[in-house]
C-alpha positions in Angstrom: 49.5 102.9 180.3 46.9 106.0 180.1 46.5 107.2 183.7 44.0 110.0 185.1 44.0 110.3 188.4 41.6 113.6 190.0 42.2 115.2 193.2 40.7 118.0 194.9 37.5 117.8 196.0 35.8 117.4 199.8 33.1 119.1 201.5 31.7 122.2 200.8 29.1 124.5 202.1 26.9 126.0 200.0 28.3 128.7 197.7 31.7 127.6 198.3 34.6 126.5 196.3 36.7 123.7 195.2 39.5 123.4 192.7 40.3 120.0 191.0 43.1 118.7 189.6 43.8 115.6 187.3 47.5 114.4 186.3 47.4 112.5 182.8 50.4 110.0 182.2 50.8 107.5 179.3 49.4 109.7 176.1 50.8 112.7 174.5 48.5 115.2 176.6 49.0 118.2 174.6 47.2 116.5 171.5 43.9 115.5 172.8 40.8 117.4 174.0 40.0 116.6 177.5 36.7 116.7 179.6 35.3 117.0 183.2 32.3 114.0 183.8 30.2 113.9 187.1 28.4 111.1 188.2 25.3 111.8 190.9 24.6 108.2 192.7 21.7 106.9 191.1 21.8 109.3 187.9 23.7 108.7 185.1 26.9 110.8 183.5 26.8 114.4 183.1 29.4 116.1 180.6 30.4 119.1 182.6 33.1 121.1 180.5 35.7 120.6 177.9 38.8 122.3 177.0 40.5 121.7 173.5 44.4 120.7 173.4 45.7 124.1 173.1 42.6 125.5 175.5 41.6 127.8 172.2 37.8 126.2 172.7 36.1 126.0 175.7 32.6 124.6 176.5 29.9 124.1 179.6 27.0 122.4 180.5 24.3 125.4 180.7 24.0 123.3 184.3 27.7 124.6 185.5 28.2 128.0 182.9 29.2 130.8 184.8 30.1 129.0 187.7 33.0 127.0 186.6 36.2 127.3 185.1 38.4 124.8 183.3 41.8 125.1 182.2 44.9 123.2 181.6 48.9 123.6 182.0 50.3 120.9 179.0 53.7 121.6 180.3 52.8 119.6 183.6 49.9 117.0 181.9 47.6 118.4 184.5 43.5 119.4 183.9 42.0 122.0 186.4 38.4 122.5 187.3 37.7 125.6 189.2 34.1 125.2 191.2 32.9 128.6 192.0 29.7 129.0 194.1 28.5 125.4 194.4 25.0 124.4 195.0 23.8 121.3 196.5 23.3 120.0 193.1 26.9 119.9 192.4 27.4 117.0 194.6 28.4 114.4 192.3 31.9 112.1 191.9 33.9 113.9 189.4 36.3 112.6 186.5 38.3 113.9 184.0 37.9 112.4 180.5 40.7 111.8 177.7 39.3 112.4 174.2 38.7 109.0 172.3 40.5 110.1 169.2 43.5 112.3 168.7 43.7 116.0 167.8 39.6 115.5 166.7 38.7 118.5 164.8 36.1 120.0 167.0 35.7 119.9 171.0 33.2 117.1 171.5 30.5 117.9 174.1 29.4 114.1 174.0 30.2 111.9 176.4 30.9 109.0 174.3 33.1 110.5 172.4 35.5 110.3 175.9 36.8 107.9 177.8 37.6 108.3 181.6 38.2 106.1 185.2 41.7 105.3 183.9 44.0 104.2 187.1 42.3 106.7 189.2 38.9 106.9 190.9 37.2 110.2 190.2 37.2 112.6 193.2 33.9 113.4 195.4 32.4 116.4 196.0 29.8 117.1 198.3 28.0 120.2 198.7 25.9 120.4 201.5 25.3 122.8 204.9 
């Protein structure tokens, strides 16, 4: 059974920083791209960053470059997110995403081309004074 299952977040204050964590189970990790999603109530989905299998290509939302970092340890199946100098609009539920499709070519920056909320629930963040 896939499983992603994010940790890491809270409360912030402005400026602040959070790391995030999500431990994949049930797929070969090291063979598929892998995403951070963010979901604002009331908004829709926001593709955030992605990270190919072997980290050689990374990519941001303009919303989040500079300001985030993502990275990845295949040896322990586990996705980081590294929040530096959060803003109020940062506040948003985040998930990791698996890839829909195996070893895919490029590093898809779309979200449907991912697939995430498998076994665990996102993690919130809140940014706020």
């Amino acid at each position: 059974v896939v499983r992603l299952v994010e940790s890491g977040g809270g409360l912030v204050q402005p400026g602040g920083s959070l790391r995030l964590s999500c431990e994949a189970s049930g797929f070969p990790f090291d063979s598929y791209h892998m995403a951070w999603v963010r979901q604002v109530p009331g908004k829709g989905l926001e593709w955030v960053s992605g990270i190919s299998s072997r980290s050689y290509t990374i990519k941001y939302a303009d919303s989040v470059k500079g300001r985030f970092t993502v990275s990845r340890d295949n040896a322990k199946n586990t996705l980081f997110l590294q929040l530096n100098s959060l803003k109020s609009e940062d506040t948003a539920k985040y998930y990791c995403a698996k890839d829909r499709e195996i070893l895919r070519f490029t590093l898809a920056t779309s979200l449907s081309e991912y697939e995430w909320n498998l076994g665990g629930q996102g993690t919130q963040v809140t940014v706020s004074s």
